[in-house]
N, C-alpha and C positions, 0 to 999 in steps of 0.2 A: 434218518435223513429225509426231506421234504425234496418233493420239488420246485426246482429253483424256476419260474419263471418270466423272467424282467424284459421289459420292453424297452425301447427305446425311441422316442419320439424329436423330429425332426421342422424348423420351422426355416423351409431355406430363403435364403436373400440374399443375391449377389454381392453382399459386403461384408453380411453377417448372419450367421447361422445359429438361431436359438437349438438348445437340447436339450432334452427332459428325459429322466430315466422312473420307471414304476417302480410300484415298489416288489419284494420277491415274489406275492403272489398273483403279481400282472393285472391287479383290481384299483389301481391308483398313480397318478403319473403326478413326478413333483419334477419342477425346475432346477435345472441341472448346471449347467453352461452359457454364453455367449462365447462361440468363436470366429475367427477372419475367416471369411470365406476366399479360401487364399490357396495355395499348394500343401499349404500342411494340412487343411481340412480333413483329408482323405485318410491319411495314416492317425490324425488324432483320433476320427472316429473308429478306425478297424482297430485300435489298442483297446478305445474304450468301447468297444463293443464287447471284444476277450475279458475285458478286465472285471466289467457287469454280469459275464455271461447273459447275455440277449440273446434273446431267442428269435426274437422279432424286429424289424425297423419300421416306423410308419410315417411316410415322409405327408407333409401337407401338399394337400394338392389344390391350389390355386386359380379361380375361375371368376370372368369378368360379368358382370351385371346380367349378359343375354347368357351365361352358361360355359362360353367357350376358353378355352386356355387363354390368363393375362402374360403379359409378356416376360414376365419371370419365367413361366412352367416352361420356356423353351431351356434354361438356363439349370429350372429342377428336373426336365428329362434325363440332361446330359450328365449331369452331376449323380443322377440314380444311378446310371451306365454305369459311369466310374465307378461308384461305392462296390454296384453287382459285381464286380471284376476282383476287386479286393476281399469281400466277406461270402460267409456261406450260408448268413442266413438270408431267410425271404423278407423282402423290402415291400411295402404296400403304400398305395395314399390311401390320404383318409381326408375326402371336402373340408376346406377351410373358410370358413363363413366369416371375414374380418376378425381374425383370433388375436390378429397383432393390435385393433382397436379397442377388443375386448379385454386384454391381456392391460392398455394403458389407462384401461377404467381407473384400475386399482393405485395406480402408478406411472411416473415417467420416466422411470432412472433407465439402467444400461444394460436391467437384467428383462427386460418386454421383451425380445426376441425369443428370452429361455422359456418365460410365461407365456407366450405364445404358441409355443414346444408341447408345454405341457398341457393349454387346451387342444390342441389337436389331437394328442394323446388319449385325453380322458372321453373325447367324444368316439374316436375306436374303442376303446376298451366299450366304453357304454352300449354303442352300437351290435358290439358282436356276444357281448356276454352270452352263457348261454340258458 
């Protein structure tokens, strides 16, 4: 047996939520989901957190031109709360440098929010390798 290590990556937006899962050994994030960012958000993610086995969540963290929180991250603060409250793994950000422009380079369909997910993802992974 290996260890299993998947992460899971998060691109939140008050209407819709991309998500992106790595792959087992936590060195590659591919495009997973778009879901409503809505009341089910919460338990769809703590099922699919069990169901990955995640060990990790890396929400995007969100920052206006001079640096400081855009008016989303009031919206991804609260939303981190709630997830902490439900799972038991550790939740992280990881700076999001226009990932949702960078994610519509390629594309404009319904799945940029998951591509968005999953650049966030692969710039943590990158980041922290060791």
């Amino acid at each position: 047996m290996y260890n299993v290590s998947k992460l899971l990556g998060i691109d939140y937006g008050t209407k819709r939520v991309g998500v992106a899962v790595s792959d087992e050994s936590g060195s590659v994030a591919f495009a997973k989901a778009v879901l409503p960012s809505d009341r089910t958000l919460i338990p769809t993610l703590t099922k699919l957190i069990a169901k990955e086995n995640v060990v990790r969540v890396v929400v995007g963290e969100s920052k206006n031109k001079d640096g400081h929180d855009n008016a989303v991250m009031k919206h991804t603060h609260q939303f981190v709360a709630d997830l902490e409250r439900s799972v038991t793994v550790p939740i992280s950000y990881e700076p999001e440098f226009y990932s949702s422009v960078e994610a519509r380079r390629d594309s404009d369909d319904k799945f940029v929010d998951a591509k968005a997910a999953a650049i966030i993802l692969n710039s943590f992974i990158e980041r922290t390798k060791k």
